[in-house]
C-alpha positions as CSV (number, residue, x, y, z in Angstrom):
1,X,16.8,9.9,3.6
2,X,13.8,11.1,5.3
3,X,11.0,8.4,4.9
4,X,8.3,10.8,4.0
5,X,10.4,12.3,1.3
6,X,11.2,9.0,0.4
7,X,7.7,7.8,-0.2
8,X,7.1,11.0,-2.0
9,X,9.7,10.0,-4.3
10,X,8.7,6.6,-4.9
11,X,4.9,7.8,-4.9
12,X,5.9,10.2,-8.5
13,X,7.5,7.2,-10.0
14,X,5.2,4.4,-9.0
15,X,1.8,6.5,-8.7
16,X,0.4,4.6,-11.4
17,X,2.0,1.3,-11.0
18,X,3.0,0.7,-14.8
19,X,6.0,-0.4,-13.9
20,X,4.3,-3.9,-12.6
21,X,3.2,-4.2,-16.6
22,X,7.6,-4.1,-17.3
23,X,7.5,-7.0,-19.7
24,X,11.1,-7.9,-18.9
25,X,9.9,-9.0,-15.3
26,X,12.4,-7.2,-13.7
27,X,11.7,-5.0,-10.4
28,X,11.9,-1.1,-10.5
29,X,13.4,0.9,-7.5
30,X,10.3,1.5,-6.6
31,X,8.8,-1.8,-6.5
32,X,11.7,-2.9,-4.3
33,X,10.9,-0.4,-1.6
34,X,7.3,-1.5,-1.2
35,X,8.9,-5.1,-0.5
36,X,9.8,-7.0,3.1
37,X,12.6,-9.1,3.1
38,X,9.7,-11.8,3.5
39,X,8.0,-10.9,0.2
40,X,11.7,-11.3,-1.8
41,X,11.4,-14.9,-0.6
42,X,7.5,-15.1,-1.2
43,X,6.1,-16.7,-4.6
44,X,4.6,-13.4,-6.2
45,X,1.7,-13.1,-8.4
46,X,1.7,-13.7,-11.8
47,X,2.3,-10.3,-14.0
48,X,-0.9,-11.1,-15.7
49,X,-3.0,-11.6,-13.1
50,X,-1.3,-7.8,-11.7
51,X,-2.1,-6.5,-14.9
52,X,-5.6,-7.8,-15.6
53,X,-6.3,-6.5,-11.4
54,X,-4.8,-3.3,-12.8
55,X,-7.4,-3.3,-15.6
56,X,-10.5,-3.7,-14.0
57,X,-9.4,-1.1,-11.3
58,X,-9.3,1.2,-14.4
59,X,-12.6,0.1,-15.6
60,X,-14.4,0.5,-12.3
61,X,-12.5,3.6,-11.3
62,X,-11.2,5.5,-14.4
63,X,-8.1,6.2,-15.3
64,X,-6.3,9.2,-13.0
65,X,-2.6,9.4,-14.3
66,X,-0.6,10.3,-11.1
67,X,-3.1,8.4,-8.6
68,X,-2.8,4.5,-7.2
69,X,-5.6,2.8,-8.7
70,X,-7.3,2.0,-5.3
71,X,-6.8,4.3,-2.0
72,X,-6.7,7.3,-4.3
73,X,-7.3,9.6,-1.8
74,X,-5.5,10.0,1.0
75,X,-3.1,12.2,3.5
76,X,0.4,11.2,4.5
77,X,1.6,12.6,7.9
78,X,5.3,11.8,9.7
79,X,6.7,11.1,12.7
80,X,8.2,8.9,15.4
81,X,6.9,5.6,16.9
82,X,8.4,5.8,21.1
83,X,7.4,2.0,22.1
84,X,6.4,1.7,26.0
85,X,9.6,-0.1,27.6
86,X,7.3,-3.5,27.9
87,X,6.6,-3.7,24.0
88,X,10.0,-6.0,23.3
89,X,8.9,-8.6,26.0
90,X,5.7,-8.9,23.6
91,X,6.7,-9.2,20.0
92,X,10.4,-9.2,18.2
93,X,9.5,-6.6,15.5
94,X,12.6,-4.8,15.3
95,X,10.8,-1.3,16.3
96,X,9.5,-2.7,19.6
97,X,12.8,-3.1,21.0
98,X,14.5,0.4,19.9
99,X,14.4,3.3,22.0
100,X,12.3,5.2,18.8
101,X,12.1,4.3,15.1
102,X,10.4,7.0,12.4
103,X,7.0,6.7,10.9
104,X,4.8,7.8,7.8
105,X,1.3,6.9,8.2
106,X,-1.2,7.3,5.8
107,X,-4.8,7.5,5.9
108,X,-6.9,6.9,2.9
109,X,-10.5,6.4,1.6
110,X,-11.0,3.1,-0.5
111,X,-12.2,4.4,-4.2
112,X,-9.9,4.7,-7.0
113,X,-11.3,8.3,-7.5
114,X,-8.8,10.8,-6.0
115,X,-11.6,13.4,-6.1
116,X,-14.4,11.5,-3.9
117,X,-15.8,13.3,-1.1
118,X,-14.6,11.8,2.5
119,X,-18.4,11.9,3.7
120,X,-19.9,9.8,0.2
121,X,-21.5,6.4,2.5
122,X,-21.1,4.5,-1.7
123,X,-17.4,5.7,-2.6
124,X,-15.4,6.5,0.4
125,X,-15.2,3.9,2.8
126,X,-13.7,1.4,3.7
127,X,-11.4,3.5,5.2
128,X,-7.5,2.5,4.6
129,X,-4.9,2.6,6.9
130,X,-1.0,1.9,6.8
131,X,1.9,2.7,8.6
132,X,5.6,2.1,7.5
133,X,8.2,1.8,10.4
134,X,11.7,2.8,8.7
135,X,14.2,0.5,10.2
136,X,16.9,1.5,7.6
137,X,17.8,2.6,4.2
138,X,15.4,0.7,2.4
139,X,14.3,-1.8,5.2
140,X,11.0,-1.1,6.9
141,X,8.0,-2.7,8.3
142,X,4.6,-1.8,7.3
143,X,1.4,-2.8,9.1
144,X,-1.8,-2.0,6.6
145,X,-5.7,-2.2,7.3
146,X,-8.9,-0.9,6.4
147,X,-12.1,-0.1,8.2
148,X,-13.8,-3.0,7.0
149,X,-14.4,-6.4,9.5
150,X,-12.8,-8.9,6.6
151,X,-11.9,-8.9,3.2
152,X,-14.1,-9.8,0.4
153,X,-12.4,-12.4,-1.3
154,X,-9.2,-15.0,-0.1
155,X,-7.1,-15.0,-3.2
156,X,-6.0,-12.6,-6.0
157,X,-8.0,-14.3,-8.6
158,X,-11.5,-14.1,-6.6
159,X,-10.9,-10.1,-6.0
160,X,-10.3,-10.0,-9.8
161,X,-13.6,-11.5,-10.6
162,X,-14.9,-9.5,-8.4
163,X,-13.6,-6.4,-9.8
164,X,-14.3,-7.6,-12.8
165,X,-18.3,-8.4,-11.7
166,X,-18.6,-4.6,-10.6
167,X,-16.9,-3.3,-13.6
């Protein structure tokens, strides 16, 4: 499947990410896309924790059925990563050492309002920035950042008070 198309797809079902409120526990489709191998092996944060994070993004932000709560607004563009033929002698990420591997790369501003202006200095920054290297069907590598020197909390539970303090 063509990764763009594919985040697409997993972008209608997962653009509000209700399924993380699934009271069974059990992962969507979508959910399993967004994961790395090392994440399946990675101790995962508790579904209340998710859902109260998920609750004060609504509070700060609103609700916007059909937008991710954070990184509302954004533009998605496609394409394919050539690495130089010294980029496998630096690093064994799988898309260093093929001769090309597609991309989808995604630039976003950092409000939960998908109707912010890109020039607002209170709303739209920091910037986001992510792209996902598709290795295979549902095997990828994404590398994610913002515009912002740091992060403003170390754990889960600080950036919910936090969200919870500007609420």
């Amino acid at each position: 499947m063509n990764p763009l198309k594919e985040l697409r797809e997993v972008a209608k079902t997962d653009a509000r990410p209700l399924s993380y409120r699934n009271a069974n526990k059990e992962k969507t489709a979508a959910e399993e896309i967004h994961m790395t191998v090392d994440q399946r092996t990675q101790p995962t944060p508790s579904n209340t924790l998710i859902t109260d994070l998920l609750d004060a993004m609504d509070k700060l932000f609103g609700l916007h059925p059909g937008f991710r709560p954070v990184h509302a607004k954004g533009v998605m563009c496609s394409g394919v990563f050539t690495p130089s033929s010294q980029a496998a002698s630096l690093t064994r990420a799988p898309h260093a050492s093929r001769a090309s591997t597609p991309v989808v790369v995604r630039f976003s501003n950092f409000a939960g309002v998908p109707t912010v202006p890109d020039n607002d200095p209170n709303n739209a920054g920091p910037r986001g920035f992510a792209v996902r290297f598709s290795l295979a069907e549902h095997v990828h590598t994404d590398i994610i950042g913002h515009s912002h020197d740091g992060f403003p909390t170390r754990t889960g539970e600080e950036f919910l008070e936090l969200a919870q303090a500007l609420a």
